[in-house]
C-alpha positions as a printed NumPy array, in Angstrom:
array([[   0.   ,    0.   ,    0.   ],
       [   1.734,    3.729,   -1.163],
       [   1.393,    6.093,    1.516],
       [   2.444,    9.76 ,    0.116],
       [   3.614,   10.772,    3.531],
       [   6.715,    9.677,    5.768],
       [   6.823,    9.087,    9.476],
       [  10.258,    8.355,   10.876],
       [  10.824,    6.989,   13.923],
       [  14.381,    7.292,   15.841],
       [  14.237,    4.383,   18.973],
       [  17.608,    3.46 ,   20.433],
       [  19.585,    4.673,   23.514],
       [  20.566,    8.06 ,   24.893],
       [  23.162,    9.784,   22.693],
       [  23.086,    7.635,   19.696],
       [  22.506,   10.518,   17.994],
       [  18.638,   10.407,   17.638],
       [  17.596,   13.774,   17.905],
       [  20.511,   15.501,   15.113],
       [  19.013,   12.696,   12.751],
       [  15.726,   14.918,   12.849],
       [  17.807,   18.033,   11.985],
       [  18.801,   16.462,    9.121],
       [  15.457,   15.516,    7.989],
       [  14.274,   18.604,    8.567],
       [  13.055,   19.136,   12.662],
       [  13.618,   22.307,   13.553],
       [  14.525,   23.717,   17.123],
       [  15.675,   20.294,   18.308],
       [  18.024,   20.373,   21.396],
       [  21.353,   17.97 ,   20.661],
       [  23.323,   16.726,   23.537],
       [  26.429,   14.579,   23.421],
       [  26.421,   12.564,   26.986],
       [  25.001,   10.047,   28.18 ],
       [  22.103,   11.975,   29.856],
       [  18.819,   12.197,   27.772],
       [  18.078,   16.063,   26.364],
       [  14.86 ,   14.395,   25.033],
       [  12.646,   13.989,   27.626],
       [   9.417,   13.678,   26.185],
       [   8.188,   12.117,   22.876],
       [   8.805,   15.337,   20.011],
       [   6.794,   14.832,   16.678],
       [   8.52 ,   17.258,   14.298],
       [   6.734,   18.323,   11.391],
       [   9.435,   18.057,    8.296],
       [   7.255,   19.404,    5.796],
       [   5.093,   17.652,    3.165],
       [   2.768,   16.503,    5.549],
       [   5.987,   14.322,    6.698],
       [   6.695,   13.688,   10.323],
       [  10.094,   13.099,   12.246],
       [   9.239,   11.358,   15.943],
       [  12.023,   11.521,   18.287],
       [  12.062,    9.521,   20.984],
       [  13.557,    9.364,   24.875],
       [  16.184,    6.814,   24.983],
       [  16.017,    2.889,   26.317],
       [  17.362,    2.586,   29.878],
       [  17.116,    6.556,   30.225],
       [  18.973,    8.439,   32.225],
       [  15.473,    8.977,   33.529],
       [  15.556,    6.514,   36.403],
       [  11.598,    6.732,   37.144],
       [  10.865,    5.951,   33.589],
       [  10.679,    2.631,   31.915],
       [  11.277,    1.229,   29.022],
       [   7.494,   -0.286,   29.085],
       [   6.509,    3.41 ,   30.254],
       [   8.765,    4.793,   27.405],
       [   7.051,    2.825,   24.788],
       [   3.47 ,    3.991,   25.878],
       [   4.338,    7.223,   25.78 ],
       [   5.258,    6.628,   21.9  ],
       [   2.596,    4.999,   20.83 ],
       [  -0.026,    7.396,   23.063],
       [   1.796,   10.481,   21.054],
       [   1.253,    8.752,   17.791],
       [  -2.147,    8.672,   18.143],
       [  -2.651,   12.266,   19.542],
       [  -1.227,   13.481,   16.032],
       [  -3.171,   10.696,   14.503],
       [  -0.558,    8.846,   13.003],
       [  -1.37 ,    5.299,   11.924],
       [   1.538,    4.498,    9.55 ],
       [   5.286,    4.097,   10.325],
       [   7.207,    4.781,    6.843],
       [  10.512,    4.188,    8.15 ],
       [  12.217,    3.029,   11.532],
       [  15.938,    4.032,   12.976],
       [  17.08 ,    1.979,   15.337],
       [  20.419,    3.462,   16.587],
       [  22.777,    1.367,   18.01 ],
       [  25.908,    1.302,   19.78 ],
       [  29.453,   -0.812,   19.086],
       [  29.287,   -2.233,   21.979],
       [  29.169,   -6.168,   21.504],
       [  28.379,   -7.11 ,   25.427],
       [  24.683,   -5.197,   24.878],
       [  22.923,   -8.54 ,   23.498],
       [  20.231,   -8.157,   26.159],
       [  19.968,   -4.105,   25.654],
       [  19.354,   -5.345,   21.482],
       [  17.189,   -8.137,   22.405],
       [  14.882,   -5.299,   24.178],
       [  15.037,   -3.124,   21.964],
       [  14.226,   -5.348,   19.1  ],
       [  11.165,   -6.533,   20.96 ],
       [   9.883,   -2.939,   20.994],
       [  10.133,   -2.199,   17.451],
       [   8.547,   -5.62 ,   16.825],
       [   5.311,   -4.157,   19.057],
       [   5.292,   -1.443,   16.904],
       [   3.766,   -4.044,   14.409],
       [   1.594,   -6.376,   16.697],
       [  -1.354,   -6.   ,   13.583],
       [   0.959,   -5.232,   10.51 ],
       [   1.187,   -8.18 ,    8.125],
       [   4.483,   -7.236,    6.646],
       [   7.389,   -7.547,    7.892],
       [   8.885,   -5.002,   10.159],
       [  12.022,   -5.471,    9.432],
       [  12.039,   -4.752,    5.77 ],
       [  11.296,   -0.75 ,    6.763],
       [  13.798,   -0.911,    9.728],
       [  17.592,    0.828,    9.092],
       [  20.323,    0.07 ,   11.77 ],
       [  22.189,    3.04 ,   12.77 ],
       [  25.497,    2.393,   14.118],
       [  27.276,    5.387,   15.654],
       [  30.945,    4.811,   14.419],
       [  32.69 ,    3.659,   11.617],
       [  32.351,    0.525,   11.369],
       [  29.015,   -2.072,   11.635],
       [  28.934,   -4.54 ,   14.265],
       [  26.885,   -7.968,   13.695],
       [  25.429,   -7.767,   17.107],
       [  22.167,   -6.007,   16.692],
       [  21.483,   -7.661,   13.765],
       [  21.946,  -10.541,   15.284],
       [  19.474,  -10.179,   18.16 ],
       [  16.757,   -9.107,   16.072],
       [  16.978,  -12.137,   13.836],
       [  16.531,  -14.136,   17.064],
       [  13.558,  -11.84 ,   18.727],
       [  11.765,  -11.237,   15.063],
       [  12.25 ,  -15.697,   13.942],
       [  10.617,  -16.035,   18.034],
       [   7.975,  -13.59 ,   17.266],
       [   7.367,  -14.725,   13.93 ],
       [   6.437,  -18.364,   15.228],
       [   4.674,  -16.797,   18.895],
       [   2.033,  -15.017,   16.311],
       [   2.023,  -17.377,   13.257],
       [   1.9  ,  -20.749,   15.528],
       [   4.39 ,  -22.233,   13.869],
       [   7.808,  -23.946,   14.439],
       [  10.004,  -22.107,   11.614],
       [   9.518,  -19.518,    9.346],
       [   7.985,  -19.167,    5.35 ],
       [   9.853,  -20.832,    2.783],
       [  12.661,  -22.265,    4.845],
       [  13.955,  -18.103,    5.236],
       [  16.4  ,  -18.195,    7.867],
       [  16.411,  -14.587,    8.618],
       [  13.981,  -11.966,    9.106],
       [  16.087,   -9.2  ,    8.478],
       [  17.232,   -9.439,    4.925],
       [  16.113,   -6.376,    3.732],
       [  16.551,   -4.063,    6.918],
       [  19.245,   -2.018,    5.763],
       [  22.816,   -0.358,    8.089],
       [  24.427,    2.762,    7.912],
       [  27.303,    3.659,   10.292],
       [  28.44 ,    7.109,   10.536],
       [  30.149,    8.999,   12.643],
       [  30.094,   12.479,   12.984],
       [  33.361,   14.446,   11.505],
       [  33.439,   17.119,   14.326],
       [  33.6  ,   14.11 ,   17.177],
       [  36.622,   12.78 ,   15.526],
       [  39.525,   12.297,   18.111],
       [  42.203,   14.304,   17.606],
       [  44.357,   11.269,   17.096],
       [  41.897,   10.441,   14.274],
       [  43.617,    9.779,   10.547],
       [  40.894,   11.829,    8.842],
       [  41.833,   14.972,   10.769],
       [  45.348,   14.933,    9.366],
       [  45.734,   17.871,    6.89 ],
       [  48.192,   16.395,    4.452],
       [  45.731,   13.408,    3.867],
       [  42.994,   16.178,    2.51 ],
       [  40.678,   13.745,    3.124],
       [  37.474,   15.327,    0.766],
       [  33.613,   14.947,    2.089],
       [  33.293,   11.719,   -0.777],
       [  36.284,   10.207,    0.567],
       [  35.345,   10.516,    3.824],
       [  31.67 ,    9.479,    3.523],
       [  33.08 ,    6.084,    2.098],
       [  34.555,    5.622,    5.258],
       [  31.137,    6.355,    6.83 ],
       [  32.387,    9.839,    8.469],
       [  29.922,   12.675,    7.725],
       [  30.248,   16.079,    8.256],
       [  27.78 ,   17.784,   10.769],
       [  27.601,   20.829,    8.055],
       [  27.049,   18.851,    5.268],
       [  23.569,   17.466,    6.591],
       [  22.395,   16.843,    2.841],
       [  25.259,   13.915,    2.245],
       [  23.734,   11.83 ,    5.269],
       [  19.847,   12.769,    3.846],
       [  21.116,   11.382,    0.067],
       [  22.7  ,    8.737,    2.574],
       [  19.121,    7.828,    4.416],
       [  17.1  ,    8.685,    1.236],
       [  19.152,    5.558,   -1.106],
       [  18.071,    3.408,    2.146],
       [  14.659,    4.042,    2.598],
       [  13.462,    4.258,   -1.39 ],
       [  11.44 ,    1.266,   -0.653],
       [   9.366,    1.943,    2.695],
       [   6.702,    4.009,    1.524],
       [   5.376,    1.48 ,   -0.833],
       [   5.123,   -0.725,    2.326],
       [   4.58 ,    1.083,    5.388],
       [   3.879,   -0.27 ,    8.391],
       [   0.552,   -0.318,    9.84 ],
       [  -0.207,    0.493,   13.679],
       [  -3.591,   -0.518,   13.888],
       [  -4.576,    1.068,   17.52 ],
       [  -7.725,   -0.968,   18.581],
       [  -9.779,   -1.182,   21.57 ],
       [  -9.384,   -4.032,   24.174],
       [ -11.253,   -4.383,   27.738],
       [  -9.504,   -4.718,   30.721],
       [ -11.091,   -7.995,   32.739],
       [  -9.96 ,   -6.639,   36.002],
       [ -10.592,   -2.867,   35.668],
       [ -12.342,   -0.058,   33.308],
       [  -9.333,    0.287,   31.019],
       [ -10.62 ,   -0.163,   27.558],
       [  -7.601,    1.314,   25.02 ],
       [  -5.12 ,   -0.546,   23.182],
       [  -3.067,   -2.505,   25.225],
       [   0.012,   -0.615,   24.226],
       [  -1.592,    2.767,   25.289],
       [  -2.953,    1.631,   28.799],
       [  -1.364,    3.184,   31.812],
       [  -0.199,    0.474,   34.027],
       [  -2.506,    0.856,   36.679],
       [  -5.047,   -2.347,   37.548],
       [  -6.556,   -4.024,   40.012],
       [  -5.705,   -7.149,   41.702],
       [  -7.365,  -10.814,   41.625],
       [ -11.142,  -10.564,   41.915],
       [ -13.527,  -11.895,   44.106],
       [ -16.841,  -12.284,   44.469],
       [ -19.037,  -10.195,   47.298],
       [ -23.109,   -8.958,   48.027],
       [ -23.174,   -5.393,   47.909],
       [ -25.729,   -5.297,   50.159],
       [ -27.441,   -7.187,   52.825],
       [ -30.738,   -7.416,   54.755],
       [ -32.383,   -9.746,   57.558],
       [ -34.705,  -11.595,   56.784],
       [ -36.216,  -15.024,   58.022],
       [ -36.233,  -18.498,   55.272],
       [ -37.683,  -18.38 ,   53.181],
       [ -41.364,  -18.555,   52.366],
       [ -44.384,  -18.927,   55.284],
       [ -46.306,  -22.383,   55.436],
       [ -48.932,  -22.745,   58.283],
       [ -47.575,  -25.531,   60.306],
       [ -48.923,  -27.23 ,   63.484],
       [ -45.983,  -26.148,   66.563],
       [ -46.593,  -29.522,   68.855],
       [ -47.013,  -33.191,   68.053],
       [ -49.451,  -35.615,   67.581],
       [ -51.333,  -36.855,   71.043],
       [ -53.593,  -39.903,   70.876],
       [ -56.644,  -38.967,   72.592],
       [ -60.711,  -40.144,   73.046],
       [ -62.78 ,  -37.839,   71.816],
       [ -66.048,  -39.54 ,   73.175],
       [ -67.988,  -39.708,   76.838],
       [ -67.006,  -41.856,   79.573],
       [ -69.731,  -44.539,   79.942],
       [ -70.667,  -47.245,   82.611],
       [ -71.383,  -50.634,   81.408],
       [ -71.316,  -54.155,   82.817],
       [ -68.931,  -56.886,   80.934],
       [ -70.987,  -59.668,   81.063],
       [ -74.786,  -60.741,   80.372],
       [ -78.29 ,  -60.737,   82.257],
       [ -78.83 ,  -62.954,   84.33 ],
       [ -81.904,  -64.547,   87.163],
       [ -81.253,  -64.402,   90.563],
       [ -83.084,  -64.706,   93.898],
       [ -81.819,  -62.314,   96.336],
       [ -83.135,  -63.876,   99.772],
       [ -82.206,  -66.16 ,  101.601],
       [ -83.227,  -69.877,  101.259],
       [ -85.743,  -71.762,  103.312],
       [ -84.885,  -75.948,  103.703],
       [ -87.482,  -78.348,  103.593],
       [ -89.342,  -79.259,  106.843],
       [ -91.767,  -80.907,  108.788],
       [ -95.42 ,  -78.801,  109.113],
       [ -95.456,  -79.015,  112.906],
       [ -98.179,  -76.265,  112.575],
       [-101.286,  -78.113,  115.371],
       [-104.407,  -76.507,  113.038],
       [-102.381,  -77.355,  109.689],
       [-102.126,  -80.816,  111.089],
       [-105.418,  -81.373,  112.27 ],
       [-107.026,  -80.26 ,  108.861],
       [-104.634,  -82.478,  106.693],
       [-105.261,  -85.251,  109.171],
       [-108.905,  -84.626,  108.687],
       [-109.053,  -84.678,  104.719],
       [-105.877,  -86.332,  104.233],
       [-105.523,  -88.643,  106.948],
       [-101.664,  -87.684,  107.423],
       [-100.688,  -85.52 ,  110.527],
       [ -96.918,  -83.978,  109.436],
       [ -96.189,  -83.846,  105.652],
       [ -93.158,  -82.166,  104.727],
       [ -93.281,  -78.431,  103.921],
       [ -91.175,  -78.233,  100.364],
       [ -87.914,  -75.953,  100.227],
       [ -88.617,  -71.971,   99.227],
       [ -86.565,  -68.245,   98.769],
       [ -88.086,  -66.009,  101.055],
       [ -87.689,  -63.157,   98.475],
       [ -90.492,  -64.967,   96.198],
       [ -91.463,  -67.276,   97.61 ],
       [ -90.473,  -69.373,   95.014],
       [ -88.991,  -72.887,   95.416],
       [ -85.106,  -73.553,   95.895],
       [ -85.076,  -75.143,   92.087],
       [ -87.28 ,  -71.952,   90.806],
       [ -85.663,  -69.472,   87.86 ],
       [ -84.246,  -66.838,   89.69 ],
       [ -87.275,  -63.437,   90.585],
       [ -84.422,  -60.91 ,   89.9  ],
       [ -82.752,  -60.04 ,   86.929],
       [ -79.113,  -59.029,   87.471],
       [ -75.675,  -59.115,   85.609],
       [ -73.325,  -61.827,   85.563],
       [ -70.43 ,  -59.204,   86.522],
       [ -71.423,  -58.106,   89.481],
       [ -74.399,  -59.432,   89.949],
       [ -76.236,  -55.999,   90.633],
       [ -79.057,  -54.374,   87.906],
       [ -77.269,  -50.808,   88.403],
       [ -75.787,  -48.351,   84.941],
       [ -73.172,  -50.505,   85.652],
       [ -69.975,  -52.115,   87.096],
       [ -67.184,  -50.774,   84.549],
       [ -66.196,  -47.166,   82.67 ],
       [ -65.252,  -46.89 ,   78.851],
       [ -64.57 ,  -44.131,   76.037],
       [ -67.91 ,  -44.371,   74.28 ],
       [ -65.504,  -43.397,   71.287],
       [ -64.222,  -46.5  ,   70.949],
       [ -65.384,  -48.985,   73.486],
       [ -62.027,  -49.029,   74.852],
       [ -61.268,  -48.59 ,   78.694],
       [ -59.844,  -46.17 ,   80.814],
       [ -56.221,  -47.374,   80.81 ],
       [ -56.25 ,  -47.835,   76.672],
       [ -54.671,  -45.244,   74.237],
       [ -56.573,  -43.186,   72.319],
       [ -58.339,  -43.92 ,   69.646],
       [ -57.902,  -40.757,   67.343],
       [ -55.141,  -38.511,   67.163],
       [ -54.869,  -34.205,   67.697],
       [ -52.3  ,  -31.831,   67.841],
       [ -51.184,  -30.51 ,   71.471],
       [ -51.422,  -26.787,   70.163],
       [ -54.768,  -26.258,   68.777],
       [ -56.635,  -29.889,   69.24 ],
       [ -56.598,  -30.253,   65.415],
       [ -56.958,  -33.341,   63.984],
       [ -53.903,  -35.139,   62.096],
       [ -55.576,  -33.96 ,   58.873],
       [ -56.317,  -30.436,   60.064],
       [ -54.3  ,  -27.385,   58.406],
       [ -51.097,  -26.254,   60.674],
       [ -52.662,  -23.433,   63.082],
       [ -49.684,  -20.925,   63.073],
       [ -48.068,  -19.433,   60.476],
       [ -43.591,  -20.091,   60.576],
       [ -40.783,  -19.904,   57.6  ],
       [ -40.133,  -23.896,   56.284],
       [ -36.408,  -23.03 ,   56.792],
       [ -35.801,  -21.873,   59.827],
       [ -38.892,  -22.631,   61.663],
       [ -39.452,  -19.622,   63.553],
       [ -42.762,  -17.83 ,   63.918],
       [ -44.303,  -15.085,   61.235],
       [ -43.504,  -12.216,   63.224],
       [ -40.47 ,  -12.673,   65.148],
       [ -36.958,  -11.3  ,   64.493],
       [ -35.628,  -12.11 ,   61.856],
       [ -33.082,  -14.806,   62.068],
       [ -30.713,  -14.926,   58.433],
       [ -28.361,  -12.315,   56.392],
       [ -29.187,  -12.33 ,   52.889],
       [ -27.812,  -10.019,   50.155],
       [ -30.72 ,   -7.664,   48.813],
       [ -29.109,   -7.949,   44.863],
       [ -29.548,  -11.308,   44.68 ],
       [ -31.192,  -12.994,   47.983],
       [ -28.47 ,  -15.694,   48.627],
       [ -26.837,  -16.171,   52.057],
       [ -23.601,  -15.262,   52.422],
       [ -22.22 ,  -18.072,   52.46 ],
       [ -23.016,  -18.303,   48.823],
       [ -20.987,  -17.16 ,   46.341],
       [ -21.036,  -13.577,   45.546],
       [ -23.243,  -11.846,   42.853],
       [ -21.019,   -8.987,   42.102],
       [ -17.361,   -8.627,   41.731],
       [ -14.521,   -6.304,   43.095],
       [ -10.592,   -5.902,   43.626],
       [  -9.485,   -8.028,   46.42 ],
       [  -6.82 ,   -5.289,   47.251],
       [  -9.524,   -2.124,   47.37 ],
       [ -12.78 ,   -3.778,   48.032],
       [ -13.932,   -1.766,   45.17 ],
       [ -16.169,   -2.643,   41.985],
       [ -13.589,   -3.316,   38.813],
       [ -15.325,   -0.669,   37.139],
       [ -13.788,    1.994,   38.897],
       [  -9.867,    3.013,   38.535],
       [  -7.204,    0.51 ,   39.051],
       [  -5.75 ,    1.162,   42.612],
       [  -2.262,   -0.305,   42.467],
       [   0.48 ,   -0.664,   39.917],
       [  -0.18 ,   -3.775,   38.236],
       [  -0.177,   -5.012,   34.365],
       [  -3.659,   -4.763,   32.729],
       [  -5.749,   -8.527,   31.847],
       [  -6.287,   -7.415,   28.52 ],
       [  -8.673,   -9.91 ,   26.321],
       [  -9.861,   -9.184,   22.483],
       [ -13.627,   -8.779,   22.152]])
């Protein structure tokens, strides 16, 4: 894709020689130092005419101590954005001689390969090495080939790269200069009576701080190729999952929340959970009828006096008469009960029961419920607190969880949101550190839990 307009990009350390680069594209009013504390402080977007933009850049491992390299890199990309730049034409990475800074490369290579998380080029092809001296050192190059062949396979899931390539950076181009006017003054090229000429030394990559336009012909042969692939930035929108961040991950201020966890937001008292009407006592067997006399056994004839014997009629008149009409003088008088009068083998006159032998109500109690006597259990059964019977309805109203009465204080903590004890897992969530929803600010320093929607 052919952009018409250039954005440059100068990453690297502190006194590579970053910000002079932008004076010779064009920056104006750019402050140049020459130690190894930053002048830069702040991300500087020069405008270099043409609707073309220079972007210089604090250095990696700042003199800055409070600052990052993670901070650092935010601060680029939230700068970008502000002067709504979405395309990188071009990047210089400026690099130093020194061959014991693998890890410093290694870092620094990771950063320019987040500067194309969603570009489907390669990064590399629009990326120039600056070396500040004379001569170009494999170790940079190096170290990217490592961090862009690992990043390669990390996003394309893969265990090598395309078409058996073995390196990445093929096409990322080096230029090594150093500047004329920091020559030592031991240097060859200062010697008089070599005349040394600007083309001579420019072969020997030595350029001459007043001849800015030989290191621009210099950068221009170099980058002839980027704008017909620049590299695409693609800002997007993630959500944090711990906090209300929602930015691009690169441009999020690394302030979160901790782990979540799960709480009610608010509670109440209340009793469980729904009212049934319920009986409060047990069962008790019981007779609901009268207590009635009765006798156990049958009717039954008896005499109630006492019995005469059989005797002699000793009577003188009685005598005389039967002696008279009879001709006896002393028959026997037969055997009677002097309560009828009745003979001793005479039906009894008096009807009583077998039992007890009396005629009265009678000679025993029972329930006239059930027949049953005194001493039995009852036949039907009621409840102790109202007399109900086992099929009535429950007299009181109570809770079917906890028992107690409709009425009385209430005996459980539920959470109002979602009426679950609390001893059930919360309904909302919150930082464990602040105790506060994750919708509000992140309260401690802590790297964001980014997820694409």
């Amino acid at each position: 894709m052919l952009v018409h307009s250039q954005c440059i990009i100068a990453i690297g350390k502190t006194g590579m020689g970053k910000s002079f680069t932008g004076t010779v594209f064009g920056a104006r009013d750019v402050k140049i130092g020459n130690s190894a504390h930053s002048v830069t402080k702040e991300i500087t977007i020069y405008d270099i005419g043409n609707g073309n933009f220079y972007v210089d850049t604090p250095g990696f491992d700042d003199s800055d101590e409070k600052k990052s390299d993670d901070e650092t890199a935010r601060l680029i990309f939230r700068a970008l954005l502000d002067k709504g730049i979405y395309h990188i034409t071009t990047i210089l990475w400026f690099v130093t001689t020194d061959i014991r800074a693998t890890a410093s490369f290694k870092k620094e290579s990771r950063f320019i390969e987040s500067l194309a998380q969603e570009h489907d080029g390669n990064v590399w092809d629009n990326t120039i090495i600056v070396t500040k001296g004379e001569k170009i050192e494999n170790g940079p190059r190096e170290a990217a080939k490592e961090v862009a062949k690992n990043e390669y396979m990390r996003k394309k899931k893969c265990n090598q790269l395309p078409d058996n390539q073995t390196d990445l950076l093929v096409k990322s181009s080096d230029f090594a200069i150093q500047l004329f006017e920091n020559l030592p003054p031991t240097s060859i090229y200062l010697d008089k009576d070599m005349s040394f000429t600007s083309d001579k030394l420019n072969k020997h990559n030595i350029f001459k701080e007043s001849e800015p336009d030989r290191i621009l012909a210099k950068y221009k042969v170099l980058m002839s190729e980027h704008l017909k692939y620049p590299i695409k930035i693609n800002f997007k929108k993630i959500k944090c999952l711990k906090c209300p961040e929602e930015t691009d991950p690169r441009l999020a201020i690394p302030e979160c929340h901790l782990e979540a966890e799960s709480y009610h937001p608010d509670t109440t008292e209340i009793h469980l959970y729904k009212t049934i009407r319920e009986h409060l006592n047990n069962l008790e067997e019981y007779h609901s009828g009268y207590i009635q006399n009765y006798h156990p056994d049958s009717h039954m004839f008896v005499h109630t006096g006492v019995p005469n014997d059989s005797k002699i009629d000793d009577k003188p008149f009685e005598c005389f008469v039967r002696g008279v009409t009879f001709g006896a003088i002393n028959p026997m008088i037969p055997g009677y009960w002097d309560c009828c009068g009745k003979e001793l083998n005479s039906s009894g006159c008096r009807q009583v029961y077998s039992c007890c032998k009396n005629d009265n109500d009678g000679c025993c109690k029972k329930y006239g419920c059930c027949g049953r006597d005194l001493h039995s259990s009852g036949c039907q059964k009621r409840y102790r607190c109202c007399d109900g019977s086992e099929t009535s309805e429950g007299c009181q109203y109570i809770y079917d969880a906890c028992k107690h009465k409709a009425g009385e204080q209430p005996c459980c903590t539920v959470c109002k949101n979602c009426n679950q004890t609390l001893d059930k897992k919360g309904c909302k969530m919150r930082c464990r550190n602040c105790k506060e929803p994750q919708t509000n600010k992140g309260c401690v320093k802590a790297e964001h839990n980014f997820s694409a929607s």
